[in-house]
C-alpha positions in Angstrom: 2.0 -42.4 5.9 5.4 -44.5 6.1 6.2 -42.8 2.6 5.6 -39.5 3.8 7.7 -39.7 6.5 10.5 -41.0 4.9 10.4 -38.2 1.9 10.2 -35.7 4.9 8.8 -32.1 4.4 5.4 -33.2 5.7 6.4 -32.6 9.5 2.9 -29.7 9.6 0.7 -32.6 8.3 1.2 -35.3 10.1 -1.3 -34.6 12.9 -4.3 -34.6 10.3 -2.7 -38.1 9.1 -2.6 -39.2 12.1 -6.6 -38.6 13.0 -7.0 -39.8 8.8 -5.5 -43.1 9.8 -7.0 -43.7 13.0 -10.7 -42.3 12.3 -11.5 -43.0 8.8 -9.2 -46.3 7.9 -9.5 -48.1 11.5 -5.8 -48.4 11.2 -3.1 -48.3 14.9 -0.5 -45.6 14.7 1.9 -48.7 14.9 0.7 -50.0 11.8 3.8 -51.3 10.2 5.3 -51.3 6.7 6.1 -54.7 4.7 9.2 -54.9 6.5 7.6 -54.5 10.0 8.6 -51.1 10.8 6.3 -48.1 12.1 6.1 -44.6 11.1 7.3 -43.5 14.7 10.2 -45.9 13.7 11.1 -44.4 10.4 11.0 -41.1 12.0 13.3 -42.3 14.1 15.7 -43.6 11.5 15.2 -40.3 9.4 15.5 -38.2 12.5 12.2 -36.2 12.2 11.8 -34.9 15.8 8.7 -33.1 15.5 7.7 -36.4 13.7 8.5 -38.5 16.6 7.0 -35.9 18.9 3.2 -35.9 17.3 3.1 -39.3 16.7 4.1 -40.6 21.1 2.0 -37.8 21.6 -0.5 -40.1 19.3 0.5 -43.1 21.5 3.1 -44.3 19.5 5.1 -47.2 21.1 9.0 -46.7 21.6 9.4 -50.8 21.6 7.3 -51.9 18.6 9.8 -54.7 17.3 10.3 -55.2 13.3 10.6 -57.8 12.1 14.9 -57.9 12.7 13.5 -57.9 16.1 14.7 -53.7 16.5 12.6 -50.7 18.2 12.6 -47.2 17.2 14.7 -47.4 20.2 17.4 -49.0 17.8 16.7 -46.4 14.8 17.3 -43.6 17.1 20.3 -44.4 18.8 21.9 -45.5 15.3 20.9 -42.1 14.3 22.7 -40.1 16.6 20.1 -37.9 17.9 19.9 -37.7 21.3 16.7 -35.4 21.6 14.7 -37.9 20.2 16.2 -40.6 22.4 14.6 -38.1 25.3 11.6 -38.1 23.8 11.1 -41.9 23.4 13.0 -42.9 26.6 10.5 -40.2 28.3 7.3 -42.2 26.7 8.6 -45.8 28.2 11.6 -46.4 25.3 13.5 -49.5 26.8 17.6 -49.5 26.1 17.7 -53.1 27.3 15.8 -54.7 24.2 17.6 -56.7 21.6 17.0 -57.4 17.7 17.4 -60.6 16.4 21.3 -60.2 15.9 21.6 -59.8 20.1 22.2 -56.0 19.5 20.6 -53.4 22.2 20.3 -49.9 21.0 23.9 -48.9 22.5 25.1 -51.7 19.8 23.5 -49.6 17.2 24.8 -46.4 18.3 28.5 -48.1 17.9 27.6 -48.7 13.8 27.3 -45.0 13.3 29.7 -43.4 10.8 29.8 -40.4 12.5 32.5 -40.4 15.4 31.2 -37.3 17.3 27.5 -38.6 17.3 28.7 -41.8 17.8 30.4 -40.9 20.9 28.1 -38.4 22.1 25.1 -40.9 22.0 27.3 -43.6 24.0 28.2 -41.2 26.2 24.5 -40.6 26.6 23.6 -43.7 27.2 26.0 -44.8 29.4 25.3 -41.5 31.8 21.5 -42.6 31.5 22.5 -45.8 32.8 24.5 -44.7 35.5 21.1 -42.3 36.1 18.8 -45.5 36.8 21.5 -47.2 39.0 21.5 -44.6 41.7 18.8 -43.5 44.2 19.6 -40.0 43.6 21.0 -39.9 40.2 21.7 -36.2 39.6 23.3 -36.1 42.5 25.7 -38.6 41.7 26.7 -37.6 38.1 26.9 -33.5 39.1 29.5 -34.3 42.3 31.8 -37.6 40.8 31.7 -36.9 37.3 34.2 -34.5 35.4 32.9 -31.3 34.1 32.4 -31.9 30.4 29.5 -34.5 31.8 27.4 -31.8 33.4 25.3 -30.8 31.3 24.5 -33.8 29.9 23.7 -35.4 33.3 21.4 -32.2 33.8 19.8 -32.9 30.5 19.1 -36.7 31.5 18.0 -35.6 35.1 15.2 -33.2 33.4 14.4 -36.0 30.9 13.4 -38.3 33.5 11.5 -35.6 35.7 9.6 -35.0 32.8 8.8 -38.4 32.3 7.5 -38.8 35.4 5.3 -35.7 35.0 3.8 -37.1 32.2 2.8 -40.3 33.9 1.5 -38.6 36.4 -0.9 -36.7 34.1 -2.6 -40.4 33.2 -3.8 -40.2 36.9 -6.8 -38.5 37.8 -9.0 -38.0 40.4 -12.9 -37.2 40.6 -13.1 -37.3 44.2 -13.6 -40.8 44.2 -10.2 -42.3 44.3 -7.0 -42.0 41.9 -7.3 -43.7 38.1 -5.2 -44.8 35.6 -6.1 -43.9 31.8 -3.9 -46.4 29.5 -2.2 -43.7 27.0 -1.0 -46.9 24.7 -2.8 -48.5 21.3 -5.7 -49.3 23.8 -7.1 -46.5 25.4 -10.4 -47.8 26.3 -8.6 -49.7 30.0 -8.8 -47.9 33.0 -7.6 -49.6 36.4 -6.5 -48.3 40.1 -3.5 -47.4 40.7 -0.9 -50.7 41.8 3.0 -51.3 41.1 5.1 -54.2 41.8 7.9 -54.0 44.2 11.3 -53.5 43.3 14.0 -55.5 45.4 18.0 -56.1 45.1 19.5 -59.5 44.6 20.8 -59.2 48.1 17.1 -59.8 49.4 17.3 -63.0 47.6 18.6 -66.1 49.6 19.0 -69.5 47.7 16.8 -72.1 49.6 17.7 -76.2 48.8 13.7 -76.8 47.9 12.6 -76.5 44.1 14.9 -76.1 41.2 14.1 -76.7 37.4 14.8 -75.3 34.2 11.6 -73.5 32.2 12.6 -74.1 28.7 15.9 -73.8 27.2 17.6 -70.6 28.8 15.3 -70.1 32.1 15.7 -71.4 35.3 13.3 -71.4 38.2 14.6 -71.4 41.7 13.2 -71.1 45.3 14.7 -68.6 47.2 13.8 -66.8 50.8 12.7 -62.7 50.1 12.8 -61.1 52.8 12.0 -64.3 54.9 9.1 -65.0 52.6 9.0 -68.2 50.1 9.4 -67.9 46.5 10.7 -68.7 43.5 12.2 -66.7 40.9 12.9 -67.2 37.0 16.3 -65.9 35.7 18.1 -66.5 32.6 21.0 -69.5 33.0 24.4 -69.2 34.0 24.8 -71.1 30.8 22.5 -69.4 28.4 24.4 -67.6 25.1 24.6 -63.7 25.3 22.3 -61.6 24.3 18.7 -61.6 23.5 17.7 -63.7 26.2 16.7 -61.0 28.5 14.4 -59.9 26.8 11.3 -62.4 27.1 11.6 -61.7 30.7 11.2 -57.9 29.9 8.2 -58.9 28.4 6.9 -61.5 30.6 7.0 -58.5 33.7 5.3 -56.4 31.4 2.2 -58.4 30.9 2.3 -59.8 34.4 1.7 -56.4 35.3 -1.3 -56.1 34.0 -3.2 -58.9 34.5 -4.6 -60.6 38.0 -6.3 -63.6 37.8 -6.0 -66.4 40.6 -5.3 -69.1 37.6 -1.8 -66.9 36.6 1.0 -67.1 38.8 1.5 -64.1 41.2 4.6 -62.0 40.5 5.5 -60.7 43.6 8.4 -58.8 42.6 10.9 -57.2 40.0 15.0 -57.8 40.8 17.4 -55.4 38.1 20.1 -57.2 37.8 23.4 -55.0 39.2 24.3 -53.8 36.0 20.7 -53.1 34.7 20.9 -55.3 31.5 18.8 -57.5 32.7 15.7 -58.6 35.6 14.7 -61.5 37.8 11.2 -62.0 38.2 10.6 -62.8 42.0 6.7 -65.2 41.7 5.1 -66.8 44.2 6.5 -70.1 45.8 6.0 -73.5 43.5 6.3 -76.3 45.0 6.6 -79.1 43.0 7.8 -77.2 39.6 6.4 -77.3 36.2 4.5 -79.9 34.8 7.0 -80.8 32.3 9.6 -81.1 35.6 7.0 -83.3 37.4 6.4 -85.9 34.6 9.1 -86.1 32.5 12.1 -85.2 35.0 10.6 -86.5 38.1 8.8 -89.2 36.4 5.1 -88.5 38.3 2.3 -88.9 36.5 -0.9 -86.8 38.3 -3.8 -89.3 38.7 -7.1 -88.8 36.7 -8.9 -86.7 39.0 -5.4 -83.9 39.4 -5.0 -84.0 35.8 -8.8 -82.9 35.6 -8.2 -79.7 38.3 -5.4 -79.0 36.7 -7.3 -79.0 32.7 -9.8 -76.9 34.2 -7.8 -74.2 36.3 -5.7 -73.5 33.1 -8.4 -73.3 31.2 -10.2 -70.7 33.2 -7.2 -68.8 32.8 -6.6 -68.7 29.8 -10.6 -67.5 29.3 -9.3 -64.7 31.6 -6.3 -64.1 29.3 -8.8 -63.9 26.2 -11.1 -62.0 27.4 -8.0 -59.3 27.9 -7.7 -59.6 24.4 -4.5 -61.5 24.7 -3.4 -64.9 23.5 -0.7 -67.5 25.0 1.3 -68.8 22.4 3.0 -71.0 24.2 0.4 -73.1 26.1 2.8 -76.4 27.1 4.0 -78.6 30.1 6.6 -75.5 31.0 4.0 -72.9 31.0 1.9 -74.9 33.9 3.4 -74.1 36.9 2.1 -76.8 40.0 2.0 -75.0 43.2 0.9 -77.9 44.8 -1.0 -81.7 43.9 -3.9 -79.4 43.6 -3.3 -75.7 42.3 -1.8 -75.3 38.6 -1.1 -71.7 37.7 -0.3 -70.7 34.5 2.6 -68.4 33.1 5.5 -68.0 30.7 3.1 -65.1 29.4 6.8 -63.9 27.4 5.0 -65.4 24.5 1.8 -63.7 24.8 0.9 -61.3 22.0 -2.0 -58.8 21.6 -5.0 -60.1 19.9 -5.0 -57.7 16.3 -1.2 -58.6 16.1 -2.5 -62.4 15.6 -5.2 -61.4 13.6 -3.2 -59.6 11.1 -1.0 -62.4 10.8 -4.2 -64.6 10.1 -5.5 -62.4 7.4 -2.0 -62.4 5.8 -2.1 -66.6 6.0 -5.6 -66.9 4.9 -5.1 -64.0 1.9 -2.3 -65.8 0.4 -4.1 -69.4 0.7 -7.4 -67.9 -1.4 -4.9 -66.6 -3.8 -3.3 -69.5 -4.1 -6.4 -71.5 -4.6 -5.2 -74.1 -1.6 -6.9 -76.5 0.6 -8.5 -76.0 4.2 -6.2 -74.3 6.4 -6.3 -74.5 10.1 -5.3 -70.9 10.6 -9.3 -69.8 8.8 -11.0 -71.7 11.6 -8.4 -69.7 14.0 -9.4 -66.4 12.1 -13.1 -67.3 12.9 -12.6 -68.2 16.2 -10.6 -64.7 17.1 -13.0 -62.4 14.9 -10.6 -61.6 12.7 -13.0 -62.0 9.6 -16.8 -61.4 9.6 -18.8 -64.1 9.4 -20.5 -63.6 6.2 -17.0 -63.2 4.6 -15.6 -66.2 6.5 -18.3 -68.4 4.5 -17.3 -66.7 1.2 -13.8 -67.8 2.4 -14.6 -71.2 3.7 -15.9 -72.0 -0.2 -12.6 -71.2 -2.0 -10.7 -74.0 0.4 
């Protein structure tokens, strides 16, 4: 299907390849290519828009990475085509992403040849931006910006108002109460209807309590919202440009969907002023990560703490599994101590969906039976998360 796309002419098609793939060969629309890209990202790159269109219809995701780290986000804004960008911005497309280089999409759209796409797709973006940064956005752009930027801020005002319509369509009601149908890779999740509340980072007033750093660029804070406790995670003052951002992108994301008493309770999302990046606003922590505790604060838990804490984490991450998720990063950083008796776990930034793990493992343990090498601690992984059947994992487990 990535071949087809690239060679073009096979726009009519694709829907039938589409149900091919995902019927008959078990295979996600964001099945990627050797070099990690999907077909809604070629299309993208090529700048198939009734490509792009059938496949997020499909459930395509606008921020599948590569493995540079890009999204089709990235393709399409080097491209130049800024219907497309509608289209994938419209389905969730997120401009604040990085690749592995630090570049965001706008970054991108600076390397195109072209100067009139290049500036038109800057342009663009920079009037999208200025969009999401007002209450009333069209507002805004039609009465302080000069003429030429009109239409264009019309265009982005109807881009986002049918965005929202679309959302919308996920909810339904039966007479029961409103639900939510996940339109993504799985659509087998339902849930009622929740957000998370957005706040300014003039709610947030720094309080002398609990201050650590989580890891090499984060740092956890306790503040006073709105005359609440909490604590919030933001990227250093000291941390390099860039990238950096963008685990806490993805940490909110999957904090969003899960709830689970052993997970630490994001209470809030804070955009930073100029929307590049977000503080997370969590419950209060008292006493910090575990990491902070023993190795800054030199306090070793006694036997019987160390034992509540083991076993709170643990049913977490049961939770977290049983979501079809793994956490992997389970350290002293990720355990959070709310107090001598409650450990919470997060840093969920480096969770990833199970089949992405398991495809990795089938990749690992492939090249090992090739190979004719020894035991490899990644089959009894690929056992453990189904990604082998049984009978095949004994066939397997011979040839170590």
């Amino acid at each position: 299907m990535h071949k087809f796309i690239v060679e073009g002419g096979f726009i009519i098609k694709i829907p039938h390849i589409i149900v091919f793939v995902n019927l008959i060969l078990g295979l996600s629309i964001d099945h990627k290519n050797s070099h990690g890209q999907t077909v809604l990202y070629l299309a993208c790159l090529e700048g198939k828009s009734s490509a792009v269109e059938v496949i997020l219809r499909h459930g395509g995701n606008p921020n599948e990475r590569s493995m540079d780290g890009s999204t089709p986000m990235h393709a399409c804004c080097w491209h130049g085509d800024i219907h497309i960008l509608q289209q994938l911005i419209s389905m969730g497309g997120d401009l604040r992403l990085h690749d592995s280089s630090a570049r965001s999409p706008r970054d991108w759209a600076l390397l195109q040849h072209d100067l009139q796409k290049r500036r038109k797709m800057v342009k663009f973006i920079e009037t999208t931006r200025l969009y999401a940064m007002t209450n009333s956005g069209r507002d805004l752009l039609l009465e302080k910006q000069p003429s030429s930027y009109h239409n264009l801020a019309a265009s982005v005002h109807n881009m986002f108002k049918q965005g929202r319509s679309q959302v919308l369509k996920t909810s339904y009601s039966m007479g029961f109460g409103k639900m939510y149908c996940n339109t993504g890779s799985d659509k087998n999740t339902t849930g009622m209807m929740a957000f998370i509340p957005q706040t300014t980072e003039n709610n947030l007033q720094h309080v002398d309590h609990c201050t650590y750093f989580n890891g090499a660029f984060m740092l956890m804070q306790s503040v006073l919202w709105k005359k609440t406790a909490a604590t919030v995670k933001r990227v250093r003052a000291d941390a390099p440009r860039g990238s950096i951002v963008d685990p806490l992108i993805t940490e909110a994301e999957y904090m969003g969907k899960l709830r689970h008493p052993g997970i630490l309770l994001l209470m809030a999302v804070c955009p930073t002023n100029n929307l590049e990046g977000i503080i997370l606003v969590y419950e209060p922590v008292r006493l910090g990560s575990l990491f902070h505790v023993m190795h800054e604060r030199q306090e070793a838990p006694s036997v019987k703490n160390t034992a509540e804490v083991m076993l709170q984490i643990c049913e977490a991450l049961v939770y977290v599994h049983e979501q079809n998720l793994v956490h992997c990063a389970v350290n002293s950083h990720s355990i959070h101590l709310i107090n001598p008796y409650v450990a919470k776990l997060a840093n969920l930034e480096y969770m990833v969906e199970w089949y992405i793990l398991a495809y990795h493992l089938r990749e690992i343990i492939e090249r090992r039976r090739v190979k004719g090498g020894g035991g490899d601690p990644a089959f009894g992984l690929a056992k453990y998360f189904g990604c082998i059947p049984y009978t095949s994992a004994r066939a397997v487990d011979k040839s170590f």
